[in-house]
FIPA-610406 format. One record per residue (C-alpha): residue number from 1; residue in three letters; x, y, z. Coordinates in pm, 1 decimal. Each point is the difference from the previous one (the first is absolute). Layout:
N
   k   r     east    north       up
 NUM ALA        X        Y        Z
...
// end
This chain:
353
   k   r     east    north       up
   1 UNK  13890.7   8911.3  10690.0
   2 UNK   -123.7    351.4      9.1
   3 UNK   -352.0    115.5     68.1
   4 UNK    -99.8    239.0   -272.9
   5 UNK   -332.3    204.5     56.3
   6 UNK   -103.1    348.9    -78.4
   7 UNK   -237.2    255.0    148.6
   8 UNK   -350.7     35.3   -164.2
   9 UNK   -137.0    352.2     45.5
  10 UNK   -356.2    -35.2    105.7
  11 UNK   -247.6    157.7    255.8
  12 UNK     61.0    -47.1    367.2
  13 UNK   -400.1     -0.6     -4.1
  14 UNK   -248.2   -163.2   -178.8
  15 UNK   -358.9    -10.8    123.7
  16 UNK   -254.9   -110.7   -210.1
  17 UNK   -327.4    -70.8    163.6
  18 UNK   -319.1    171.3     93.0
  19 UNK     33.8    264.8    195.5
  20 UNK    374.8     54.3    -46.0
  21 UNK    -88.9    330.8    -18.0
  22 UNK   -107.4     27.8    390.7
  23 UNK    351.1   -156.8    112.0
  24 UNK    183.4    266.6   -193.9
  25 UNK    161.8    206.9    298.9
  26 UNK     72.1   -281.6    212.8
  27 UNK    203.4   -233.4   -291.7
  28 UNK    180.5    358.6   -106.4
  29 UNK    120.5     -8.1    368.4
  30 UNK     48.0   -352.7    106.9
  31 UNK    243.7    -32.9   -316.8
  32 UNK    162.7    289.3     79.7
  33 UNK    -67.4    169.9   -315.7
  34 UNK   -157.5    343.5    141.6
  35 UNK    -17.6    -29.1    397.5
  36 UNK     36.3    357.4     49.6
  37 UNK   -379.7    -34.5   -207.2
  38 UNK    139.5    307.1   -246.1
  39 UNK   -101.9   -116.8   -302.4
  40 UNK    -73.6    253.1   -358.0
  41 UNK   -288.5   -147.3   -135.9
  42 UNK   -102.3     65.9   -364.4
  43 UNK   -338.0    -80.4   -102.8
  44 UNK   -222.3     85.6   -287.8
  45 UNK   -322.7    169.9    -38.3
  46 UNK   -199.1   -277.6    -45.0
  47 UNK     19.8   -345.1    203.2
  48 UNK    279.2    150.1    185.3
  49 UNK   -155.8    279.6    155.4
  50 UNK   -282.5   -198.9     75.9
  51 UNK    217.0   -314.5    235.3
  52 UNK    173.5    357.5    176.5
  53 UNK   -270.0     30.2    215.9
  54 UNK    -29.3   -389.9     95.4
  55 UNK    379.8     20.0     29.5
  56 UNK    143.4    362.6    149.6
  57 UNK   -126.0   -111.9    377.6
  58 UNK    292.1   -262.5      7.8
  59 UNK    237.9    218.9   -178.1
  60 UNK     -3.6    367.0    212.6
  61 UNK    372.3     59.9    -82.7
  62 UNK    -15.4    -19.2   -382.1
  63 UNK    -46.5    268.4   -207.8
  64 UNK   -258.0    -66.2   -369.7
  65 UNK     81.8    153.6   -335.6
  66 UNK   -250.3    -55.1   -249.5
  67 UNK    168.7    -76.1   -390.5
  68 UNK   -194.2    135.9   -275.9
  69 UNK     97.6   -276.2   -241.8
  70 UNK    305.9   -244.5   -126.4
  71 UNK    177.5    221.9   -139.2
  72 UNK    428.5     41.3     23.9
  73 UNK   -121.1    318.2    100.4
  74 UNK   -232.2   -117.2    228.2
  75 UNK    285.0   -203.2    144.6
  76 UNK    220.8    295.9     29.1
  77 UNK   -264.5    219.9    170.9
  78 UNK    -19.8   -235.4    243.9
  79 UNK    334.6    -52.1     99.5
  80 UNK     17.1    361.4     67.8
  81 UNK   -238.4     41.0    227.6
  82 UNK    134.9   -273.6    168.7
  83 UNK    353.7    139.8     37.9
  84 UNK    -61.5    217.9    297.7
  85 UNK   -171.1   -261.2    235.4
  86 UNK    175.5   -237.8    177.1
  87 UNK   -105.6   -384.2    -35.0
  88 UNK     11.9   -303.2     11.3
  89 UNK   -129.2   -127.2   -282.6
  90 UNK   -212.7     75.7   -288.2
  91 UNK   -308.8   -169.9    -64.0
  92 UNK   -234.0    -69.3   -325.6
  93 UNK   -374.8    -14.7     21.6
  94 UNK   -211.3    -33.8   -220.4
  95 UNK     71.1   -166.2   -419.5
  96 UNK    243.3    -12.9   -218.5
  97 UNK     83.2    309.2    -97.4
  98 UNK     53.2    121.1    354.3
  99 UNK    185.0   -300.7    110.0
 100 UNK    217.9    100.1   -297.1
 101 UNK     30.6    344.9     76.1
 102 UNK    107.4    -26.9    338.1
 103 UNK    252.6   -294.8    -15.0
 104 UNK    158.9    244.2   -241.2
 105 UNK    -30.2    306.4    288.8
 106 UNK    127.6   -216.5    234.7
 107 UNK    287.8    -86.4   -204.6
 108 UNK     54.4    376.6    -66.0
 109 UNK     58.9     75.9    355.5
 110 UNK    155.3   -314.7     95.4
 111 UNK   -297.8   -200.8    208.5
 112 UNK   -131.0   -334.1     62.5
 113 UNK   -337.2    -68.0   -196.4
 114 UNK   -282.8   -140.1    103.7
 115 UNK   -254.6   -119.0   -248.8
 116 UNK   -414.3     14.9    125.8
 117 UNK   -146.7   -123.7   -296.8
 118 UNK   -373.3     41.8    -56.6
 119 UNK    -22.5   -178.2   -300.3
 120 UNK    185.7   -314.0   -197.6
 121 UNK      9.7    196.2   -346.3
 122 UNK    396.6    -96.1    -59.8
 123 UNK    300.3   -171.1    140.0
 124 UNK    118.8    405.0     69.7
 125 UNK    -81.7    -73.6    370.5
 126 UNK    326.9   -174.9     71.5
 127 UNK    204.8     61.7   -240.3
 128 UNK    366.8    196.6    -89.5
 129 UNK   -170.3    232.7   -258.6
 130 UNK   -210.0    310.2     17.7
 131 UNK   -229.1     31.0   -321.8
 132 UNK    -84.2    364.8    -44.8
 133 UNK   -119.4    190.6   -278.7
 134 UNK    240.5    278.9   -158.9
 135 UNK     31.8    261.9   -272.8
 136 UNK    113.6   -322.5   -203.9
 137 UNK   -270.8   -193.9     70.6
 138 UNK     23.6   -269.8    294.1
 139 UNK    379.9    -62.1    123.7
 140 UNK     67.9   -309.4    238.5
 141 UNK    228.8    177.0    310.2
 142 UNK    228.3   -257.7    188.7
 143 UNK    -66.7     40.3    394.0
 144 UNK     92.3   -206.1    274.5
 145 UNK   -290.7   -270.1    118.1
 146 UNK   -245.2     70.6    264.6
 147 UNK     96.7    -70.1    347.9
 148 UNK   -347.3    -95.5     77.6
 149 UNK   -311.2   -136.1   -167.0
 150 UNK   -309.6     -1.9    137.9
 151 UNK   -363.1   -110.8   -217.4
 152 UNK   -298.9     30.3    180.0
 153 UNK   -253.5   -286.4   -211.3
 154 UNK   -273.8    153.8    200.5
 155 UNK     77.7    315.8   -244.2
 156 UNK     96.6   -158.8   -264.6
 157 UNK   -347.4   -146.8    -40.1
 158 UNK   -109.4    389.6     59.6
 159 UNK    133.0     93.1   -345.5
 160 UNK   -101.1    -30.9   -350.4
 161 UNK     11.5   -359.0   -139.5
 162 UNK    163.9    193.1   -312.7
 163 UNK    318.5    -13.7    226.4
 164 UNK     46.6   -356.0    100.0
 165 UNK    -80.9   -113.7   -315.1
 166 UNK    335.5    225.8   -134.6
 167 UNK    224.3   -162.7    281.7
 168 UNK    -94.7   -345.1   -123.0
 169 UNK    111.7    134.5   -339.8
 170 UNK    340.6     85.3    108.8
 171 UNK     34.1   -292.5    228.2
 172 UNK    -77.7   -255.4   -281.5
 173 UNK    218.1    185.5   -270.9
 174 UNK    301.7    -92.3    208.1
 175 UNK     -5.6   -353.1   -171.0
 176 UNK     22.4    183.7   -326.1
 177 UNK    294.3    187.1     89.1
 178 UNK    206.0   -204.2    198.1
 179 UNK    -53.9   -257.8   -315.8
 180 UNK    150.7    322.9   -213.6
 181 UNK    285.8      4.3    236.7
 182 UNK    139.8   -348.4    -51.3
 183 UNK   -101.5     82.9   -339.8
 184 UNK    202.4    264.5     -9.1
 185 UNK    286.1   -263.8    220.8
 186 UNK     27.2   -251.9   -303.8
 187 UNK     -2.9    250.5   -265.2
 188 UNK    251.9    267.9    140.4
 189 UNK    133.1   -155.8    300.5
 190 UNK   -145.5    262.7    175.6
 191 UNK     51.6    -71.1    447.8
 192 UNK   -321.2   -184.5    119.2
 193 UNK    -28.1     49.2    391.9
 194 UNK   -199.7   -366.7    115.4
 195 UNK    -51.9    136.9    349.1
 196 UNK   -172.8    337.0   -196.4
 197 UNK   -144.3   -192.3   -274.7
 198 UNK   -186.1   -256.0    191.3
 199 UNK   -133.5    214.0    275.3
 200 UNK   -188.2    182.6   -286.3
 201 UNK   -103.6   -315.1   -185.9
 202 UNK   -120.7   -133.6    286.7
 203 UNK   -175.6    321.3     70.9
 204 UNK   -161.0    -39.5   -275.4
 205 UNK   -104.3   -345.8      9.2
 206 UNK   -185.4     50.7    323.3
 207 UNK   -213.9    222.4   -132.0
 208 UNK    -84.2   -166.4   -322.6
 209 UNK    -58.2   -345.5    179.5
 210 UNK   -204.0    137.3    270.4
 211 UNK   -317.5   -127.4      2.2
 212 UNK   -185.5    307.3    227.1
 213 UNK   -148.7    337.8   -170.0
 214 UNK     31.2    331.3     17.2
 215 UNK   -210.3     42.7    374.9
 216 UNK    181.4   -260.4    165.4
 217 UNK    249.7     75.3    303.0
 218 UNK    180.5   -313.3   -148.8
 219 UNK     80.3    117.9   -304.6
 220 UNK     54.6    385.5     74.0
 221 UNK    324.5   -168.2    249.1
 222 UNK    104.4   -179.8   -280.2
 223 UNK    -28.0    290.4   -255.3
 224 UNK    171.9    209.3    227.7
 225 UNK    236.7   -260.1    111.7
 226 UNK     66.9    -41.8   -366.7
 227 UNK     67.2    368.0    -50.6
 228 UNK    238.1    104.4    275.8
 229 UNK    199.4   -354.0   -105.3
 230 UNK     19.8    200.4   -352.0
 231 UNK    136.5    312.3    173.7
 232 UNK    262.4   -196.7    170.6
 233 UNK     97.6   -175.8   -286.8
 234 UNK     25.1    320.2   -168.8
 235 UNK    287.7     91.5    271.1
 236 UNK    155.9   -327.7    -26.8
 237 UNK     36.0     56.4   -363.0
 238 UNK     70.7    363.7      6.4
 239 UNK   -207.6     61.5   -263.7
 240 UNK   -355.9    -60.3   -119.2
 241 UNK     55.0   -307.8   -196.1
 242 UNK    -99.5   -232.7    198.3
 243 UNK   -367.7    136.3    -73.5
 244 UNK     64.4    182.4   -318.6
 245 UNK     10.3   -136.2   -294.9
 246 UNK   -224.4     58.6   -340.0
 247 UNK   -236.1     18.2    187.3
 248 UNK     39.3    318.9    151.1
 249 UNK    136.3    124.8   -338.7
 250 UNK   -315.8    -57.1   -150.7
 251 UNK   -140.5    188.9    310.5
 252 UNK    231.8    326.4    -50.0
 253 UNK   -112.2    -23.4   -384.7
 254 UNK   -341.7     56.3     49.9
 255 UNK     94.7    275.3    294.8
 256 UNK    189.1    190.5   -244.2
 257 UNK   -175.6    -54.9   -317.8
 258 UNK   -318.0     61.4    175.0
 259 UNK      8.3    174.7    253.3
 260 UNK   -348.7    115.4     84.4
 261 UNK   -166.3   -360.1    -96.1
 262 UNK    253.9   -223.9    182.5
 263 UNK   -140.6   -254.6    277.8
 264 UNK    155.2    -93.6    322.8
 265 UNK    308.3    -94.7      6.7
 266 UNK   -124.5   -322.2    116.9
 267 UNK   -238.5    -53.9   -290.2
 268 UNK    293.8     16.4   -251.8
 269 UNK    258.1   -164.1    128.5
 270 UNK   -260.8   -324.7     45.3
 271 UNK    -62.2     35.4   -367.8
 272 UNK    330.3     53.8    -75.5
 273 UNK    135.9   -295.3    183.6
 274 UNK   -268.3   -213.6   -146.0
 275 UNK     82.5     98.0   -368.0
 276 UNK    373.7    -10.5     92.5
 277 UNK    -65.2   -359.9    122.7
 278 UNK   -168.9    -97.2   -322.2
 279 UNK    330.0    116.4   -179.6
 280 UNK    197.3   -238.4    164.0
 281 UNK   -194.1   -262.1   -168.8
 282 UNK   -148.1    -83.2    378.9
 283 UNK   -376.3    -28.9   -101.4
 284 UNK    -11.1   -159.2    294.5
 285 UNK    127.1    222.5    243.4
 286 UNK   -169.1    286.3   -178.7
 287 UNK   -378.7   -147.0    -11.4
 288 UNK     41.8    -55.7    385.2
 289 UNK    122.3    351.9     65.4
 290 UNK   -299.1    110.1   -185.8
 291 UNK   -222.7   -221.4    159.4
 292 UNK     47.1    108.2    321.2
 293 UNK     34.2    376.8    -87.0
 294 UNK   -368.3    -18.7    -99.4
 295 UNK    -97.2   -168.7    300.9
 296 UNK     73.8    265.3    173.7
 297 UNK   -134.3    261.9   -197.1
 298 UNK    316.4    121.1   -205.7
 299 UNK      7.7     38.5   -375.4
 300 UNK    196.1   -204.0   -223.7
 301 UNK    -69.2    167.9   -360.3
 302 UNK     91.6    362.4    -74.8
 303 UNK   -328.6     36.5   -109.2
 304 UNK   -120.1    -32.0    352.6
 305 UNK    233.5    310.4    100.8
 306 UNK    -99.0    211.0   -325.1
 307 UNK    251.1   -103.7   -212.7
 308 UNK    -68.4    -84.8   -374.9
 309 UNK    250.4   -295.6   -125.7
 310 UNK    156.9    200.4   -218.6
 311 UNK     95.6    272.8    357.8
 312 UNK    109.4   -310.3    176.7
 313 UNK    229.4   -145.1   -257.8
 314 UNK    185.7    395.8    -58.7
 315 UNK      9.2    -16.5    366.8
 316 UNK    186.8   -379.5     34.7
 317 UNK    230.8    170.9   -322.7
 318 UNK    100.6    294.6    173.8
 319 UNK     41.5   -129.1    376.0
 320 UNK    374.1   -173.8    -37.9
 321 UNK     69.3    403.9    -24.1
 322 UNK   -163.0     51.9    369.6
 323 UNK    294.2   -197.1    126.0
 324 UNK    312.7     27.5   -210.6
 325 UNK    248.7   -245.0     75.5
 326 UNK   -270.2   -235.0    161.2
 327 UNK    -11.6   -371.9   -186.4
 328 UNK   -337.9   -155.7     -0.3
 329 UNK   -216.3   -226.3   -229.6
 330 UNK    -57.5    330.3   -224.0
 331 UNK    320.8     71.9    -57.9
 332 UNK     99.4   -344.0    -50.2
 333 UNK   -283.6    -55.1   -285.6
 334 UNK     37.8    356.7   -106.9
 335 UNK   -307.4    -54.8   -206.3
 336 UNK   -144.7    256.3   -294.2
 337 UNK   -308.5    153.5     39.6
 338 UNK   -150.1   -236.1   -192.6
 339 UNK    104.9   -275.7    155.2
 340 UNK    -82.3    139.7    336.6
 341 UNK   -358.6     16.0    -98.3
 342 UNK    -20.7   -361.6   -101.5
 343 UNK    135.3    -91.3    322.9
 344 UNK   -233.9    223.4    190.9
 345 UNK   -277.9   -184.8   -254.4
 346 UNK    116.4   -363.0    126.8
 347 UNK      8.8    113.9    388.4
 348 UNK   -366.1    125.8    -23.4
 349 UNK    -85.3   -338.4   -136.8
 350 UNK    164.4   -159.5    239.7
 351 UNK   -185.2    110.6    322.3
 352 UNK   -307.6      7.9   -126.3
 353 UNK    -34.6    389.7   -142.1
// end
């Protein structure tokens, strides 16, 4: 009988520990992924520029570009500076936005990636997508994964609380959407990768069951354990479903129907995987989620984020439109406004509002 496999595209590198950051040169060269040491290095103006003094001794050979935002044309900008150098790799330091911006650059100009994240905002650190803000809006970029992660906990702890707390948000909401997915498998007979689909469940899981807080080394590896797993299973997938689901529709509401009053992105998706647990009857599932959300700090009412009821619900009715062709709980329901603010009425009941 045959063997069947297939190749999973993930990092040749992942280092998460304090004081990753020190080791960066030498694991860049014992893995082969920049032993010349010419590496483009885009950083922002804040926590960025701040690690390039701790960190330019070990790197003499790379060359720093400083990204004004997360922009596409941010992302653009960068890449052409970066055409006329000749390196190895490119590599990401700082948050989100510039790990965004420059797996995008480095896709541009045909590089390897490697991701320095300061911060555990999102699952953006290892995955196949570049979110970046545009003339539209905000407009998800497919790019290929990074070749290297590296999370220095020592740093992490060094940045606002605010940011954690929005990883754990994203982390947690994977339950939510890979539950839309098979949702979405029974209903439609839409493809369910199990390989994709329990990488980010389990993801997930980890971080919801974890018993240790936002300070603790044990819990920052699982959190960001949990969130390169969701970047991988991202690739698996080839798309974002695998941590998608209404969720993150709710999320893109409130982004575009609000645009200066939105939270983090992890803030809303935790609601909105809470609420869109609650609508598949899992009262359950969804007290836990909220349970532990608060624990750590993270809302689970819209009122807590500066939403009225009445903005939340609009937002839960427009967000199947975020994602057209996307099948989720909301879609499934398709509930009236009306109806929508009963529901939101009986979840706010239900953990304790």
């Amino acid at each position: 009988m045959p063997v069947l496999t297939r190749l999973i595209p993930s990092p040749v590198v992942v280092d998460i520990r304090p004081g990753a950051l020190d080791d960066l040169a030498t694991v860049l060269a014992d893995q082969r992924v920049s032993q010349s040491g010419r590496l483009a290095v885009a950083i922002s103006s804040g926590s960025g520029a701040r690690l390039r003094e701790r960190v330019a001794p070990s790197l003499p050979g790379a060359d720093w570009f400083e990204v004004g935002g997360g922009t596409i044309d941010d992302a653009v900008r960068l890449a052409d500076a970066m055409k006329s150098g000749r390196y190895d790799a490119v590599v990401g330091l700082g948050g989100g936005k510039i790990i965004d911006c420059a797996k995008f650059a480095a896709a541009r100009v045909g590089l390897p990636m490697v991701a320095v994240a300061t911060n555990l905002s999102h699952d953006g650190i290892c995955s196949p997508v570049s979110i970046l803000d545009n003339d539209a809006g905000r407009g998800s970029y497919g790019v290929p994964t990074p070749i290297a992660l590296v999370v220095d906990l020592a740093v992490i702890r060094e940045a606002p609380i605010r940011f954690v707390r929005s990883g754990i948000g994203d982390a947690v909401s994977n339950i939510s959407a890979v539950a839309d997915w098979e949702l979405a498998h029974r209903v439609n007979g839409e493809r369910v990768d199990g390989l994709a689909a329990a990488m980010a469940r389990q993801a997930g899981e980890a971080v919801l069951r974890h018993p240790g807080g936002c300070g603790d080394d044990g819990f920052l590896t699982v959190l960001s354990e949990g969130l390169v797993l969701s970047g991988i299973a991202m690739s698996i997938a080839g798309h974002t479903r695998p941590s998608s689901g209404a969720c993150h529709e709710i999320s893109h509401a409130l982004d575009l129907l609000y645009p200066r009053r939105a939270a983090s992105h992890g803030e809303q998706v935790g609601i909105g995987a809470a609420f869109a647990t609650h609508l598949r009857g899992d009262e359950e599932g969804s007290r836990l989620m909220a349970d532990v959300l608060r624990r750590h700090g993270l809302p689970v009412l819209a009122g807590e984020i500066g939403f009225d009821d009445d903005e939340f619900a609009r937002a839960v009715e427009f967000a199947p439109q975020t994602r057209p062709g996307r099948y989720t709980i909301l879609e499934h329901l398709d509930l009236p406004p009306g109806r929508i603010r009963a529901a939101y009425a009986e979840y706010t009941a239900s953990v304790g509002g």
